[in-house]
C-alpha positions as CSV (number, residue, x, y, z in Angstrom):
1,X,0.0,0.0,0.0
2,X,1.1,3.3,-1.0
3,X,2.0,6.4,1.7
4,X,-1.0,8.2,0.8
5,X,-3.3,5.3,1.2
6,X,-2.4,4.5,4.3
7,X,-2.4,7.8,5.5
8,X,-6.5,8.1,3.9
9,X,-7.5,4.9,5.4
10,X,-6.0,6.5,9.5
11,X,-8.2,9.6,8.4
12,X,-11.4,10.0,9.9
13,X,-12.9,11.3,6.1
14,X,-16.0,13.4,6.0
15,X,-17.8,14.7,3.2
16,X,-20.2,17.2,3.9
17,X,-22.9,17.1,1.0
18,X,-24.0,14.0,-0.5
19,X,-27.5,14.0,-2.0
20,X,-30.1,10.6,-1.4
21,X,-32.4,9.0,-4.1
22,X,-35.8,10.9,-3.9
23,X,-38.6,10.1,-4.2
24,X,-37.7,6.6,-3.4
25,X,-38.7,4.0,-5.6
26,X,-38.7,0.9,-3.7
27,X,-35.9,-0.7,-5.8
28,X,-32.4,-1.9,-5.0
29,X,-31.5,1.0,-6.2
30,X,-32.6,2.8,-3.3
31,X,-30.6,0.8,-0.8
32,X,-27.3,2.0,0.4
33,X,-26.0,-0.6,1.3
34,X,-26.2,-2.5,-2.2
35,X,-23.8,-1.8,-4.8
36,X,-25.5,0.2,-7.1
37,X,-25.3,2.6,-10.1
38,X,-25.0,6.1,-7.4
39,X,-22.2,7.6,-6.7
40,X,-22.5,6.8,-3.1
41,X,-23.5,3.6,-1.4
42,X,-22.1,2.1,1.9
43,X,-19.7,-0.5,-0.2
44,X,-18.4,2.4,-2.0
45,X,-17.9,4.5,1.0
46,X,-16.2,1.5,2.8
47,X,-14.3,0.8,-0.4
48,X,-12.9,4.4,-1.0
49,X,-12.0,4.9,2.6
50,X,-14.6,7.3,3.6
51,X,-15.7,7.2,7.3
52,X,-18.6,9.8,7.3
53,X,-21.1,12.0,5.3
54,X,-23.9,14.3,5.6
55,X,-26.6,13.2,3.4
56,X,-28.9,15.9,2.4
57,X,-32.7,16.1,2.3
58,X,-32.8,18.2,-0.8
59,X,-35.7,20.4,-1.2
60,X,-35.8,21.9,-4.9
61,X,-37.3,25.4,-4.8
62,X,-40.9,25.6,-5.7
63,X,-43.9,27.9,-4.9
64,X,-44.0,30.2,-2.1
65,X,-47.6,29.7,-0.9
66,X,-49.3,27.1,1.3
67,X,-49.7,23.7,-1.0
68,X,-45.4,24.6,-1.9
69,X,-44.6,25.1,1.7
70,X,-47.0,21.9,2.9
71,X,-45.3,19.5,-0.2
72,X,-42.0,21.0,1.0
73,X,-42.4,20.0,4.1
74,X,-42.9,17.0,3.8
75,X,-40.7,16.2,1.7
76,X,-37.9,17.1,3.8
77,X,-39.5,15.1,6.7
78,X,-39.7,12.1,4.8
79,X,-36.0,12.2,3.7
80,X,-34.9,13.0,6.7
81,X,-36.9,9.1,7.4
82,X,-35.4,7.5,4.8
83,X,-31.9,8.7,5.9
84,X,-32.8,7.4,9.9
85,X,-33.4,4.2,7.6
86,X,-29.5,3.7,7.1
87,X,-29.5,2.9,10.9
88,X,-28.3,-0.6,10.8
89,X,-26.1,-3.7,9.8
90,X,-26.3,-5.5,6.9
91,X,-23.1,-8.4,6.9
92,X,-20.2,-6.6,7.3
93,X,-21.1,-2.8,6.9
94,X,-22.6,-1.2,10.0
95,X,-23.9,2.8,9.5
96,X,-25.1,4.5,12.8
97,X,-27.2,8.0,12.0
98,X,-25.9,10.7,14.3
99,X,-26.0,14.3,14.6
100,X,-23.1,15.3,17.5
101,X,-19.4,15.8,16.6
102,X,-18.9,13.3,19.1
103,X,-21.1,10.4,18.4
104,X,-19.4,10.6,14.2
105,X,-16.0,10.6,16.2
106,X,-17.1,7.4,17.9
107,X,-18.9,5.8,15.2
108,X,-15.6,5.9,13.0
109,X,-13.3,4.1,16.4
110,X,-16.3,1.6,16.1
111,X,-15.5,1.1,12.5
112,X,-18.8,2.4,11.4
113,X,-20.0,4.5,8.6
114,X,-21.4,7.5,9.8
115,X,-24.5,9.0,8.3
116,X,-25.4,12.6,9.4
117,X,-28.7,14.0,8.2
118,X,-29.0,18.0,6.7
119,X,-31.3,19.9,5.3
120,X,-30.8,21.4,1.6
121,X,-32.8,24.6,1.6
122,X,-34.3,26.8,3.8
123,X,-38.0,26.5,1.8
124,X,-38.6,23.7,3.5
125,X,-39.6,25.3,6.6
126,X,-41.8,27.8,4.6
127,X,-42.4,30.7,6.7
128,X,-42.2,29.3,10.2
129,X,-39.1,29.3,12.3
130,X,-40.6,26.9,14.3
131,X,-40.2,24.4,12.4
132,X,-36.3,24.1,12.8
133,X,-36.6,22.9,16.3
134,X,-38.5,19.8,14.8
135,X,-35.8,19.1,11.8
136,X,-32.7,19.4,14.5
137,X,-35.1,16.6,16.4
138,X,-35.0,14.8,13.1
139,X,-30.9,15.2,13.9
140,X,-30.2,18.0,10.9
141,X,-26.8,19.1,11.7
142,X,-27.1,22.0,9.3
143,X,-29.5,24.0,6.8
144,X,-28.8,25.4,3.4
145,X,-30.4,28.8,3.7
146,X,-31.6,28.5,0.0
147,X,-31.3,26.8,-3.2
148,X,-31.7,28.2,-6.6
149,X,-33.8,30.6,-6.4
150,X,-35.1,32.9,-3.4
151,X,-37.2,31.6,-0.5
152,X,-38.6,33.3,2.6
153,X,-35.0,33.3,4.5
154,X,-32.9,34.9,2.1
155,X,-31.8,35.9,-1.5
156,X,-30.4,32.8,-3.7
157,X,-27.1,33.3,-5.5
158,X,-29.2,32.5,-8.6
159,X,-32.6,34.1,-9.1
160,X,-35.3,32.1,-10.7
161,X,-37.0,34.3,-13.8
162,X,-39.4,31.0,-13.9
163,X,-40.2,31.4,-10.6
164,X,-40.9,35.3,-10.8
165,X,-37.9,36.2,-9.0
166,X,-36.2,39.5,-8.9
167,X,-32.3,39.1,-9.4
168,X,-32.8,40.6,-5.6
169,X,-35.9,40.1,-3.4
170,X,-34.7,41.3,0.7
171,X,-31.2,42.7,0.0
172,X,-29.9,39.2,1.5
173,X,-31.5,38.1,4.6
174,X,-35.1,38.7,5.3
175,X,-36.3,39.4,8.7
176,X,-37.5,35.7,8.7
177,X,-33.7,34.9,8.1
178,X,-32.4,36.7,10.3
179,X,-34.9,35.4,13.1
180,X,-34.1,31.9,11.8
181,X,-30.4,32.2,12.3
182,X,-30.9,32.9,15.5
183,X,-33.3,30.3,16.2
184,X,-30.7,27.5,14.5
185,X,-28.3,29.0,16.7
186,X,-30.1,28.3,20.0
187,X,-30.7,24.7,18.4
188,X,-27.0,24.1,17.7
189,X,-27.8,23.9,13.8
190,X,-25.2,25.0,11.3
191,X,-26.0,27.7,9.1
192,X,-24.6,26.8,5.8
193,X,-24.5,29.9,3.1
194,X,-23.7,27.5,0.2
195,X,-26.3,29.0,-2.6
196,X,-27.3,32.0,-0.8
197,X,-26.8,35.5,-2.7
198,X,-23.1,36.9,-1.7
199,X,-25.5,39.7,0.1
200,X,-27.2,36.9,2.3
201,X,-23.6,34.7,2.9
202,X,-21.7,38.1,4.7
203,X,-24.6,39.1,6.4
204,X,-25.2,35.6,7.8
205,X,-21.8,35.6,8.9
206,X,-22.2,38.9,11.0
207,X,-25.2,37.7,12.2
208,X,-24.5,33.9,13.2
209,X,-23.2,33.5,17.1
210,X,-21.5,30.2,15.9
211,X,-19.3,29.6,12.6
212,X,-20.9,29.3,9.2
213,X,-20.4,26.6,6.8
214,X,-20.1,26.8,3.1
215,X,-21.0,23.0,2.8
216,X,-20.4,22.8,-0.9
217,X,-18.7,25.9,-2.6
218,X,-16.2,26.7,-4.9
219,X,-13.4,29.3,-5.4
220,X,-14.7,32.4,-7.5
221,X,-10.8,34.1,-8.3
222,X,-10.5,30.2,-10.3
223,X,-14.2,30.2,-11.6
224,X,-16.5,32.8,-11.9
225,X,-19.2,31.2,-11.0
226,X,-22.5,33.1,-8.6
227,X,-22.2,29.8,-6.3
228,X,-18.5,30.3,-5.8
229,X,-17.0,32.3,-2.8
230,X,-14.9,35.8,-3.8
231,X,-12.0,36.4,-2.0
232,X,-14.0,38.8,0.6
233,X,-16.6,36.1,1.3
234,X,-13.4,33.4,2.1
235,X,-12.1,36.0,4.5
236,X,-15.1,36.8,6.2
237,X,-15.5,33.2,6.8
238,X,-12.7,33.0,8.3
239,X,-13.0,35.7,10.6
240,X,-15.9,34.0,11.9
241,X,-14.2,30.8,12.4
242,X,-16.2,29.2,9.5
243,X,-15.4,26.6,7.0
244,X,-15.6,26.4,3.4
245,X,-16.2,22.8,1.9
246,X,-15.0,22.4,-1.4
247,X,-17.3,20.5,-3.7
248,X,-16.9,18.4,-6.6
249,X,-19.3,20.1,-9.4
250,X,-17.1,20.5,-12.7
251,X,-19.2,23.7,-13.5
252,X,-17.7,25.4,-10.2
253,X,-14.5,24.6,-10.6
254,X,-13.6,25.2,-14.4
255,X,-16.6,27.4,-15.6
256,X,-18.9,25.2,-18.5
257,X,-16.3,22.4,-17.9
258,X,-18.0,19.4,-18.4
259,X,-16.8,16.3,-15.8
260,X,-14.6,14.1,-18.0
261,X,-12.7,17.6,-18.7
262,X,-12.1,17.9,-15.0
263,X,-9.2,16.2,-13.3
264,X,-8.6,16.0,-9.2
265,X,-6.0,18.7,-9.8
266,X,-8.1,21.2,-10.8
267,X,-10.6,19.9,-7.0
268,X,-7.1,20.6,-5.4
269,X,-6.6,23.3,-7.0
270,X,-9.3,24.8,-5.7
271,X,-8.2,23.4,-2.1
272,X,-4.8,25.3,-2.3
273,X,-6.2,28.5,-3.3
274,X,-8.5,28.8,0.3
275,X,-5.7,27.7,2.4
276,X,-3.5,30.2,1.1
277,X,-5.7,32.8,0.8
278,X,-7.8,31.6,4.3
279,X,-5.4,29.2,6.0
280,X,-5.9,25.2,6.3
281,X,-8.1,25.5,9.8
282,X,-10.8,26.7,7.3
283,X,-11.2,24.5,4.2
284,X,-12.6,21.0,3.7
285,X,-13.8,18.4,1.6
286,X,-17.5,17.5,-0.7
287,X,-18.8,15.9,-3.2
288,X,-21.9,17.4,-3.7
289,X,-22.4,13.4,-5.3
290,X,-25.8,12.3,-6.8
291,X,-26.1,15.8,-7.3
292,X,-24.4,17.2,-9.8
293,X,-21.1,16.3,-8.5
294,X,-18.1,14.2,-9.5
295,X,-15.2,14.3,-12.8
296,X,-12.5,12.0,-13.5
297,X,-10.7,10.8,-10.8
298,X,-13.5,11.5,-8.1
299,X,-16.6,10.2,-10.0
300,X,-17.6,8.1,-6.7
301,X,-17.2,7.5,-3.0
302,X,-15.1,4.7,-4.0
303,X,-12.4,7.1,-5.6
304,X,-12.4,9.3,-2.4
305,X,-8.4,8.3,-2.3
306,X,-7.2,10.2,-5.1
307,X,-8.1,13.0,-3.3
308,X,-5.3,12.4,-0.7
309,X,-2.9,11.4,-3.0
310,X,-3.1,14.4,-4.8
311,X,-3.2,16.4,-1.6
312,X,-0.1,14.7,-0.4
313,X,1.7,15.1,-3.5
314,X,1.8,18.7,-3.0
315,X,3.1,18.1,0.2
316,X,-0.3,18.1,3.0
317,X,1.2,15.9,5.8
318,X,-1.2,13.9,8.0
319,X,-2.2,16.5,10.2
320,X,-3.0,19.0,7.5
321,X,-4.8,16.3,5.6
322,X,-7.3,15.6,8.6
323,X,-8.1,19.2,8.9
324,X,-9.6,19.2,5.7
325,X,-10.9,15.6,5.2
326,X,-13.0,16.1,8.3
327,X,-11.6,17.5,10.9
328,X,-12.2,21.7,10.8
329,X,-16.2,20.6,9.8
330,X,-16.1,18.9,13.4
331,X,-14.6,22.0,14.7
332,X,-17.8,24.3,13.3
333,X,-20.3,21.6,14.5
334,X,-18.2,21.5,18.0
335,X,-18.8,25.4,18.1
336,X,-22.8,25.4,17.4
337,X,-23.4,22.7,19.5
338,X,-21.4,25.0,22.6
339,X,-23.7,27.9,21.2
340,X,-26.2,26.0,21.7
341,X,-25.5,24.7,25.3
């Protein structure tokens, strides 16, 4: 075995955005822990090294009035299910749903995947606060304020003309938002700015009393891309103590780039950038797999290795290379859940 693979299989590796097959369709398929055609099942995950992720309940953007809100709802409710569903042993491969820093730490000594459950757009609560307290029951570590497209927390980094939306609706955070932060903040929930309007992302860093996440985001200064972080968003995550996850999409990393075009040195790339420009205790690791993620070299969990090895090529020693593959995401949920206390 190689010096990078064994230093990835010591790492406690985290990916912090993986999406789950919706709406389910009773199939094989559907099963994480079969190998199937996804880009992440349990025998991938245990076959490319990778200890932990947070599978999202993804809630696309829809209609802002009562039957959207309702159908969004429950949507996210019934993913958030079908995620507590990975709960179990099946052979050889164990998965344990948690939602503390400490329970993923000791589901990875037990040689267990560990699945953490998030939430994937702020819509889903509609216009009721409220309802957070009930999805951090449901164990969500962390919501995405929006998706594309504006909802009743905040401004999306890409408006939805077929929506009706204004390229700006509240000037970033809404009053809702800003109530909301503060609500997930008392719940020990991560805010995570990843697709929220640049407006929306530095105001929710003022605003937050624990460390934002960007749980899947790219560079802007290597793509110019709406979704991707400029150079004053990095630092302002930083000052806050926050943590940028760099994700796997080919558009956000080399602009109309299409995946078999992308290599895991242009990912890196994008790696090396925020650490010089934000330092290492800020940056991390996604995939943003099954959807929209993956390129050559990472097109699955089972390729999470090549990551490392590229990473260690350019010289990130073991302590470096835990910070990012899991260990400074830890640090933000170890922050909200304090916050929270």
């Amino acid at each position: 075995m190689s010096e990078s693979a064994e230093l990835h299989r010591s790492l406690l590796t985290l990916d912090s955005h993986i999406d789950i097959p919706w709406p389910p369709q009773g199939a094989a398929e559907d099963d994480p822990f079969a190998n199937t055609a996804r880009c992440v099942d349990l025998p991938k995950m245990r076959r490319g090294g990778l200890a932990a992720g947070c599978f999202a309940a993804y809630i696309p953007q829809g209609a802002r009035d009562e039957a959207g809100h309702a159908a969004a709802w429950a949507r996210a409710c019934g993913m958030l299910e079908a995620i507590h569903g990975m709960n179990r042993s099946v052979g050889d491969l164990a998965a344990r749903v948690v939602s503390r820093a400490e329970a993923i730490e000791a589901a990875w000594r037990a040689g267990m995947i560990a699945a953490i459950p998030a939430v994937e757009n702020g819509y889903a609560i509609g216009g009721d606060p409220g309802k957070l307290a009930e999805l951090r029951e449901r164990g969500a570590v962390y919501l995405t304020l929006t998706h594309n497209g504006h909802n009743e927390l905040a401004d999306s980094a890409n408006a939805r003309a077929d929506l009706g939306n204004p390229p700006e609706e509240h000037g970033g955070l809404s009053a809702l938002g800003r109530t909301a932060i503060g609500e997930m903040n008392r719940l020990g929930m991560m805010v995570d700015v990843s697709h929220a309007s640049r407006a929306a992302m530095m105001q929710a860093a003022a605003l937050s009393r624990s460390p934002i996440i960007a749980s899947h985001s790219c560079i802007r200064a290597l793509c110019d891309h709406p979704r991707n972080l400029d150079d004053a968003q990095l630092d302002a995550l930083r000052d806050v103590g926050g943590v940028v996850q760099i994700t796997a999409v080919s558009g956000f990393l080399r602009l109309r780039a299409k995946p078999e075009a992308v290599q895991v040195a242009d990912y890196v790339d994008h790696v090396d950038y925020a650490v010089r420009r934000i330092g290492i205790a800020h940056v991390g690791i996604s995939s943003d797999f099954d959807g929209g993620g993956g390129f050559t070299g990472w097109r699955h969990a089972g390729e999470s290795a090549n990551l490392t090895a590229e990473l260690h090529r350019r010289g990130y020693g073991q302590s470096e290379l835990a910070a990012l593959w899991g260990g400074n995401f830890l640090r933000v949920m170890r922050a909200a859940e304090a916050v929270a206390a």
